[in-house]
MOPAC internal coordinates of N, CA, C and O (Angstrom, degrees):
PM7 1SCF
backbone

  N    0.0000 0     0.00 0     0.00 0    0    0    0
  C    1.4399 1     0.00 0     0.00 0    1    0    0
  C    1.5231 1   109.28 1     0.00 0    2    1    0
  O    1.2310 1   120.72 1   -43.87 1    3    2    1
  N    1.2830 1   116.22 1   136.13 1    3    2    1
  C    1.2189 1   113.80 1  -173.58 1    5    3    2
  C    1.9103 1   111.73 1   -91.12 1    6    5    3
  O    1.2310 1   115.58 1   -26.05 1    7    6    5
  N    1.1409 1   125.99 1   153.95 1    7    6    5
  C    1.4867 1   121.00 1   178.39 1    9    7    6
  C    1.8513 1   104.44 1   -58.63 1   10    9    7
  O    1.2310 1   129.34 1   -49.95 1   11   10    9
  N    1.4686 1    99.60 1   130.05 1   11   10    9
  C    1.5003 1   100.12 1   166.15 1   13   11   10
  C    1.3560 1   122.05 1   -53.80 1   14   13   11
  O    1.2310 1   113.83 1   139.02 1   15   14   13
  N    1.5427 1   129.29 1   -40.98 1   15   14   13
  C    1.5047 1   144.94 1   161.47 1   17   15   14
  C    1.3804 1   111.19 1   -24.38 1   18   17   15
  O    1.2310 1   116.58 1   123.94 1   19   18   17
  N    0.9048 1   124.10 1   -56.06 1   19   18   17
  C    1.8179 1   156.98 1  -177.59 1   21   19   18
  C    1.5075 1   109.88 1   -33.48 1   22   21   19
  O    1.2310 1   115.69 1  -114.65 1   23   22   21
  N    1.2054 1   125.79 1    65.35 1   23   22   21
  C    1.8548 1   124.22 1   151.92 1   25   23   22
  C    1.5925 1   138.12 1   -63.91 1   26   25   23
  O    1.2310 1   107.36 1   -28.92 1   27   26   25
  N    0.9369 1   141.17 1   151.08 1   27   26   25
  C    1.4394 1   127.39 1   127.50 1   29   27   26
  C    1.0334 1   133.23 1   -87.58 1   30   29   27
  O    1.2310 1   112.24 1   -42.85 1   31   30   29
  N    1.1150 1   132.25 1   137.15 1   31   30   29
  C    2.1516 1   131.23 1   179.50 1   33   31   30
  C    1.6307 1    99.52 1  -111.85 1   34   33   31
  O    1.2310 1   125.49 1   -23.39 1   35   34   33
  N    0.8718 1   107.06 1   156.61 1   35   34   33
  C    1.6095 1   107.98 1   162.35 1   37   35   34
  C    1.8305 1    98.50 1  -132.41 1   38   37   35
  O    1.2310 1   124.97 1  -164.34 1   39   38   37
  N    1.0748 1   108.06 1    15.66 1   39   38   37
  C    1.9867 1   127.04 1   176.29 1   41   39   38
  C    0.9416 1   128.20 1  -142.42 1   42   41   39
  O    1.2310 1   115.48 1   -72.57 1   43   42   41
  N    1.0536 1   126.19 1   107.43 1   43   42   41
  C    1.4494 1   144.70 1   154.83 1   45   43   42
  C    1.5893 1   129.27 1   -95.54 1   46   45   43
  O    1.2310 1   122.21 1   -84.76 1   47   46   45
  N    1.9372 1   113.37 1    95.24 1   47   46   45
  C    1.0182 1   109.58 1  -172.49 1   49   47   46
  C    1.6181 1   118.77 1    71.15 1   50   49   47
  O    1.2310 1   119.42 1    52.72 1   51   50   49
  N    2.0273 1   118.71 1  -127.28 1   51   50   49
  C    1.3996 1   104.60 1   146.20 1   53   51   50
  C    1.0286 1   136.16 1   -93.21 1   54   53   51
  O    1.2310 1   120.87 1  -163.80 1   55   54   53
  N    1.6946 1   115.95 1    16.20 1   55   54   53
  C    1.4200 1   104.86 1  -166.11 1   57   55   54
  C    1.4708 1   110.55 1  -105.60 1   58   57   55
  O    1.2310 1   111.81 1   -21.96 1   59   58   57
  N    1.5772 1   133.04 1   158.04 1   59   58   57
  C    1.4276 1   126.92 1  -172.74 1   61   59   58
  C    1.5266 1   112.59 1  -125.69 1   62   61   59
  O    1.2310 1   122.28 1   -49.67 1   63   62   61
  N    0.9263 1   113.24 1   130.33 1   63   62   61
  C    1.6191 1   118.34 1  -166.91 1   65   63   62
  C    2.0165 1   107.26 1   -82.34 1   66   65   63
  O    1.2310 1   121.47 1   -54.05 1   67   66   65
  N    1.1096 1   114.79 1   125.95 1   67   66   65
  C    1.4032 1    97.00 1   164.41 1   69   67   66
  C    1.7504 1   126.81 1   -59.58 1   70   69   67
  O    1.2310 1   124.56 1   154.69 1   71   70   69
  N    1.2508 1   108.86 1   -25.31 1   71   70   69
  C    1.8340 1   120.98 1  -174.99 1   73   71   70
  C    2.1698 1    91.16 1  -132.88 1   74   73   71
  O    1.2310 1   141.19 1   -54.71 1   75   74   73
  N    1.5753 1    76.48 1   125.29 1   75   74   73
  C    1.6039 1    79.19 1   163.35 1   77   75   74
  C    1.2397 1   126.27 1   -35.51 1   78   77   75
  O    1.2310 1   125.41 1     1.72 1   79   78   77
  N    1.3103 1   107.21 1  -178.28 1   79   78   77
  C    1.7671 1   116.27 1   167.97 1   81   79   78
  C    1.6756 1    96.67 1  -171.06 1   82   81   79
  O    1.2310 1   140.30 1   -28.64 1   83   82   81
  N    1.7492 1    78.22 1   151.36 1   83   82   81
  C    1.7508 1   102.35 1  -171.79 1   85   83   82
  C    1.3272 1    87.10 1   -79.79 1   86   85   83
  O    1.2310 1   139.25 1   -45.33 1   87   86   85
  N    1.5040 1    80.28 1   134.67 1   87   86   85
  C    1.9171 1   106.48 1   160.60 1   89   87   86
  C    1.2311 1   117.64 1  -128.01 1   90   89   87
  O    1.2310 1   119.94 1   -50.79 1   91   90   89
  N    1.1558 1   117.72 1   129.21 1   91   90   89
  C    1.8931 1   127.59 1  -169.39 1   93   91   90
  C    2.1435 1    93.61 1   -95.15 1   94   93   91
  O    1.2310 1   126.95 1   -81.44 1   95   94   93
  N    1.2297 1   104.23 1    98.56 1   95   94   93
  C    1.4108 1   131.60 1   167.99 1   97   95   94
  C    1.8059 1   104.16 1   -28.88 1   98   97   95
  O    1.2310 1   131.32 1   114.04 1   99   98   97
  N    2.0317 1    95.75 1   -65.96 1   99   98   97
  C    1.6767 1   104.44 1   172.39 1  101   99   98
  C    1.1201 1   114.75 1   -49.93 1  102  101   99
  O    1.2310 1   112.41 1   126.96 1  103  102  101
  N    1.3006 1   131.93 1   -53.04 1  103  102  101
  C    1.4504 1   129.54 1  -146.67 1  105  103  102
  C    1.6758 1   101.13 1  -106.52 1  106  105  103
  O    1.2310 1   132.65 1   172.91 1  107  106  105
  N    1.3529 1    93.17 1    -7.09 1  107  106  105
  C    2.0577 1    95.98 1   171.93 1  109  107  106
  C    1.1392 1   121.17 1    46.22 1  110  109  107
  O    1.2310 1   124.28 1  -138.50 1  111  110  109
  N    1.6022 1   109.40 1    41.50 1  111  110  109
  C    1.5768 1   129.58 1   174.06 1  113  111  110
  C    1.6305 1   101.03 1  -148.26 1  114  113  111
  O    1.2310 1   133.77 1   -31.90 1  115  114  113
  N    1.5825 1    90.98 1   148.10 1  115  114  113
  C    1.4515 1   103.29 1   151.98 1  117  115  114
  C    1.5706 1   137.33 1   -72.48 1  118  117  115
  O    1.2310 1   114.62 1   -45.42 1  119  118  117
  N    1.1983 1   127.79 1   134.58 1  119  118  117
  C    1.9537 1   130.55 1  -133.26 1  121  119  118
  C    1.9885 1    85.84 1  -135.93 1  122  121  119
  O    1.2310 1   148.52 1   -59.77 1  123  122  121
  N    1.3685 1    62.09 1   120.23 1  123  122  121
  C    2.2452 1    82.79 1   162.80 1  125  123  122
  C    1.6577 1   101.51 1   -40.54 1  126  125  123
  O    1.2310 1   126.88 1   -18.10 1  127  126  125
  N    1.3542 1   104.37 1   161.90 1  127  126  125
  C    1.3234 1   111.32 1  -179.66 1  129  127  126
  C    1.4490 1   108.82 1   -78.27 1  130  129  127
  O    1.2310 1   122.85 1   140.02 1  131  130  129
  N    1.1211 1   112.14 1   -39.98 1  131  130  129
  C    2.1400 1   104.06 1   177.24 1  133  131  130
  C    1.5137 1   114.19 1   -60.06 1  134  133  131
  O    1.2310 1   125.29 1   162.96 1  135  134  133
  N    1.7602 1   107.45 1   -17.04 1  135  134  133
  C    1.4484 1   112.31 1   161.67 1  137  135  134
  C    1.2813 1   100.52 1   -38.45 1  138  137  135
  O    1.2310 1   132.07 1    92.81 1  139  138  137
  N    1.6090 1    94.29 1   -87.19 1  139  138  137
  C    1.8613 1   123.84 1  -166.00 1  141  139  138
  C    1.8089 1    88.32 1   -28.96 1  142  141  139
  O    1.2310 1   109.97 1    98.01 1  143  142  141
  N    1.5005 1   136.43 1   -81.99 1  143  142  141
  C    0.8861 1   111.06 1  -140.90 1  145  143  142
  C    1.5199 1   115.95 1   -66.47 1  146  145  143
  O    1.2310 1   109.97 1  -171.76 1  147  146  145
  N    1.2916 1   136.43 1     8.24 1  147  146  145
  C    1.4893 1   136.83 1   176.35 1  149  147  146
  C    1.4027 1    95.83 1   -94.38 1  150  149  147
  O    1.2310 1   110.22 1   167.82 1  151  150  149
  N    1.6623 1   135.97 1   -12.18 1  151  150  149
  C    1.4427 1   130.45 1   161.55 1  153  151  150
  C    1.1186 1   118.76 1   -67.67 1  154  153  151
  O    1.2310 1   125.58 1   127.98 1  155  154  153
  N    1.3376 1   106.89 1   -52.02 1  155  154  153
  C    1.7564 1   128.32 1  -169.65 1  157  155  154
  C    1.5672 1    91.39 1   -76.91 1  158  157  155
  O    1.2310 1   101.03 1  -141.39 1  159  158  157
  N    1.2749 1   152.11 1    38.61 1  159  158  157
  C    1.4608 1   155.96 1  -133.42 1  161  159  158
  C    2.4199 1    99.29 1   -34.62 1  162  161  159
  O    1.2310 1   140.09 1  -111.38 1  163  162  161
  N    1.2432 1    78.63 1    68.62 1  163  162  161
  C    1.7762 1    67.87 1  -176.55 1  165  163  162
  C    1.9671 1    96.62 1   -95.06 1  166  165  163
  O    1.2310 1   130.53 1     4.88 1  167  166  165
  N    1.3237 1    97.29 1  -175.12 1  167  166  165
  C    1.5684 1   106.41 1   168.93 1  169  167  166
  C    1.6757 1   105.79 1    85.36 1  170  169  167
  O    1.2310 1   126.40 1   149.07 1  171  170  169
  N    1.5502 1   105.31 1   -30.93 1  171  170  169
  C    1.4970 1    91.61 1   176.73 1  173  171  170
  C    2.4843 1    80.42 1   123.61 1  174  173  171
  O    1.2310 1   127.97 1   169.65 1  175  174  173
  N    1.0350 1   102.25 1   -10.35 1  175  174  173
  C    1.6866 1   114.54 1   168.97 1  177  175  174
  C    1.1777 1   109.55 1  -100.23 1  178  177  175
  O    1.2310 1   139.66 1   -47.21 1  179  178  177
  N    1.6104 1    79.48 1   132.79 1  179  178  177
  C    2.0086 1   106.50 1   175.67 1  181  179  178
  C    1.3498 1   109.42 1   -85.63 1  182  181  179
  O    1.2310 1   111.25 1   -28.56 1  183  182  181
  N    1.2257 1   134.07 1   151.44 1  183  182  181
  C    1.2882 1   118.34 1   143.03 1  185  183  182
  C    1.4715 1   122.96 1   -86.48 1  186  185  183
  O    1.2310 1   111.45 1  -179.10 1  187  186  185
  N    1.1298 1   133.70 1     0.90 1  187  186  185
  C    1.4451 1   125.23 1   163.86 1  189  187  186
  C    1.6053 1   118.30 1   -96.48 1  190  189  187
  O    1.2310 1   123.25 1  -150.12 1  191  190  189
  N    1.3304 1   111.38 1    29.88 1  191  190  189
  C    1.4240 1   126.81 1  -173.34 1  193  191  190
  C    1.2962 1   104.10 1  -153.36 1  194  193  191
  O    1.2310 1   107.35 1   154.37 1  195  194  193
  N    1.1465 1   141.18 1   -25.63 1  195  194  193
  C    1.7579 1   132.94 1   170.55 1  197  195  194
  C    1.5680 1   106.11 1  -145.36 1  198  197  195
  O    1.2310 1   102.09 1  -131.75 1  199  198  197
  N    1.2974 1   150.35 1    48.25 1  199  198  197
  C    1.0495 1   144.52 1   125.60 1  201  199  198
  C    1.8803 1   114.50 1   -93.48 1  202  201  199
  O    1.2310 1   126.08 1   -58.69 1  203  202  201
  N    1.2132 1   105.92 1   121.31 1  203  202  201
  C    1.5000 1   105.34 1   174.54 1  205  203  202
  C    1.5809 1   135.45 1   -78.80 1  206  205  203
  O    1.2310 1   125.96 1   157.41 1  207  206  205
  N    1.3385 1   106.15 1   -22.59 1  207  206  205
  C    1.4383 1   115.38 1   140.83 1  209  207  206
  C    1.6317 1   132.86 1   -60.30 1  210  209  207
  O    1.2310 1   126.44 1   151.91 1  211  210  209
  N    1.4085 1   105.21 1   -28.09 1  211  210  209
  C    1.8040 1   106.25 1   166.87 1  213  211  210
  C    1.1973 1   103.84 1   -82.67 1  214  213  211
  O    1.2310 1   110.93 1   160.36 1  215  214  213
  N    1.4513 1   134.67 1   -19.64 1  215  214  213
  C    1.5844 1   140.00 1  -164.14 1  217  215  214
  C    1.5845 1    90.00 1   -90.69 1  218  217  215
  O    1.2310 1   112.58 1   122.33 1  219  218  217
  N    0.8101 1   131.62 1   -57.67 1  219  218  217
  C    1.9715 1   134.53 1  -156.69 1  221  219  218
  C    2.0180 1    82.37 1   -77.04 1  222  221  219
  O    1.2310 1   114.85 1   129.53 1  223  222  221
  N    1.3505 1   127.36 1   -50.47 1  223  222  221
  C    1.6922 1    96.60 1  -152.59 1  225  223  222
  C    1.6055 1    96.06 1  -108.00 1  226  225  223
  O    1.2310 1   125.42 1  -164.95 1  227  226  225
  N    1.4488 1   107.20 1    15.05 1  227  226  225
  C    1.9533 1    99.16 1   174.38 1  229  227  226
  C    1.5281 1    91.29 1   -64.00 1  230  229  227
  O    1.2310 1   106.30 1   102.37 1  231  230  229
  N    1.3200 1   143.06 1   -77.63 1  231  230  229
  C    1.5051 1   145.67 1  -149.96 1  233  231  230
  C    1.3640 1    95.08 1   -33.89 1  234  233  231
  O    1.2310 1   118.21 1   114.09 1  235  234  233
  N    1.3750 1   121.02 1   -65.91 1  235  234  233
  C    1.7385 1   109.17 1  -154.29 1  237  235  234
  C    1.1872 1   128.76 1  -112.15 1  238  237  235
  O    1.2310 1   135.22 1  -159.72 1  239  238  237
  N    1.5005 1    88.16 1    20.28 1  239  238  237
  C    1.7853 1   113.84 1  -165.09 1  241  239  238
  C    1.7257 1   116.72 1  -148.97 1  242  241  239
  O    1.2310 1   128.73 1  -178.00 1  243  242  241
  N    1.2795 1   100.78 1     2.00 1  243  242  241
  C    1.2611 1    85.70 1   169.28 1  245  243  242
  C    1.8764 1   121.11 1   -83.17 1  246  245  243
  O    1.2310 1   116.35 1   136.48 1  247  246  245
  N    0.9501 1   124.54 1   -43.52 1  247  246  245
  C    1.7114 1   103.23 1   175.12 1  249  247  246
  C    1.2412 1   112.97 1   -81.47 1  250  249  247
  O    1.2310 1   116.15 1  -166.60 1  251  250  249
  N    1.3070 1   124.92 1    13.40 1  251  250  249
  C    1.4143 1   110.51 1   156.09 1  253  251  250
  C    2.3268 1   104.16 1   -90.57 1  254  253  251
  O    1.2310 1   124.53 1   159.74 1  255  254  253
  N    1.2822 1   108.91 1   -20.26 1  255  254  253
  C    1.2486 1   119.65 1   171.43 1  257  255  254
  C    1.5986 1   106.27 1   -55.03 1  258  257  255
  O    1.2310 1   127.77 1   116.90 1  259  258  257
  N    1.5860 1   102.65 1   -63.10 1  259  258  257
  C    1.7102 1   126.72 1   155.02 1  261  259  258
  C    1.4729 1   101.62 1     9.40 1  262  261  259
  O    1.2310 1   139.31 1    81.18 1  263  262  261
  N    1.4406 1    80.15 1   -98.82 1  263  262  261
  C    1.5220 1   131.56 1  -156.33 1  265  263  262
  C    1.9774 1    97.37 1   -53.12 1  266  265  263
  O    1.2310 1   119.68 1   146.87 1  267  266  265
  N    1.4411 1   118.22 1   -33.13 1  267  266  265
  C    1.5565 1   109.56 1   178.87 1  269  267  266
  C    1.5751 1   113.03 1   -81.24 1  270  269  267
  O    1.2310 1   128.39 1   166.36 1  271  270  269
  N    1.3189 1   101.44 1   -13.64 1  271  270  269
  C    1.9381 1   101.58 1  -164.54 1  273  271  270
  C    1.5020 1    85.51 1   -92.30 1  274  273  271
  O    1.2310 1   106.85 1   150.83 1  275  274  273
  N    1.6328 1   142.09 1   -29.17 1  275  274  273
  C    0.9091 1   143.10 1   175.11 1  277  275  274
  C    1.7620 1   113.93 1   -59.31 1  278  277  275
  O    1.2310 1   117.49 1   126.77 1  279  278  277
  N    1.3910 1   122.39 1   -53.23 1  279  278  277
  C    1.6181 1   144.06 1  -160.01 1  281  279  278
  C    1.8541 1    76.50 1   -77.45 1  282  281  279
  O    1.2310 1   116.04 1   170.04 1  283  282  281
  N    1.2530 1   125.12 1    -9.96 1  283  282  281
  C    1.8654 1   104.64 1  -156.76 1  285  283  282
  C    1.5151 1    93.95 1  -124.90 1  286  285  283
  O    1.2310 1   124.22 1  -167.41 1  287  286  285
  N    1.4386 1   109.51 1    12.59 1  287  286  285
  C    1.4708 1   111.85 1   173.86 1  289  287  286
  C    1.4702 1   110.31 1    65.25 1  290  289  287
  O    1.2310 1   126.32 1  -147.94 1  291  290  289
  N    1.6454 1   105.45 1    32.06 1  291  290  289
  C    1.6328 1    96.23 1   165.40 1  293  291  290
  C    1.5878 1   118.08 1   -86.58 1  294  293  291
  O    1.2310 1   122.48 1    17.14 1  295  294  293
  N    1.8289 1   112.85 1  -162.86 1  295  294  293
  C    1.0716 1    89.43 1   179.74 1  297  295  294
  C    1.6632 1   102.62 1  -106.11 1  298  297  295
  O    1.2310 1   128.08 1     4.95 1  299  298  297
  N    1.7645 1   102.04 1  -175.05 1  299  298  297
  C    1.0561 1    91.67 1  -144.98 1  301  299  298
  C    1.4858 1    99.17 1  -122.62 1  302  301  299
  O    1.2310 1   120.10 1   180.00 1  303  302  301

């Protein structure tokens, strides 16, 4: 399962990226790629077990997290 937090942008402001980039929704920044892979839970890492930004906004934010991967046609 991938972290609900978990975007791609290919925009920032005015600038435009040729290859996406992970953006952490909670922390309302764009996140190094060894971020992304503790989102994308690769390596054998969860993100609901070792990211500390999914740990601090799961309590009061996760079904509103839910509720956006749902409105964006994720899965569910």
């Amino acid at each position: 399962m991938v972290c609900p937090y978990l975007a791609y942008r290919d925009r920032a402001d005015d600038a435009r990226f040729d290859e996406a980039r992970a953006y952490c929704t909670a922390a309302d920044r764009f996140v190094q790629a060894m971020r992304a892979d503790v989102c994308n839970d690769r390596y054998g890492l969860a993100h609901d077990e070792h990211c500390e930004i999914y740990l601090e906004h799961a309590d009061d934010g996760e079904s509103e997290a839910d509720g956006e991967v749902d409105r964006a046609g994720g899965n569910s």
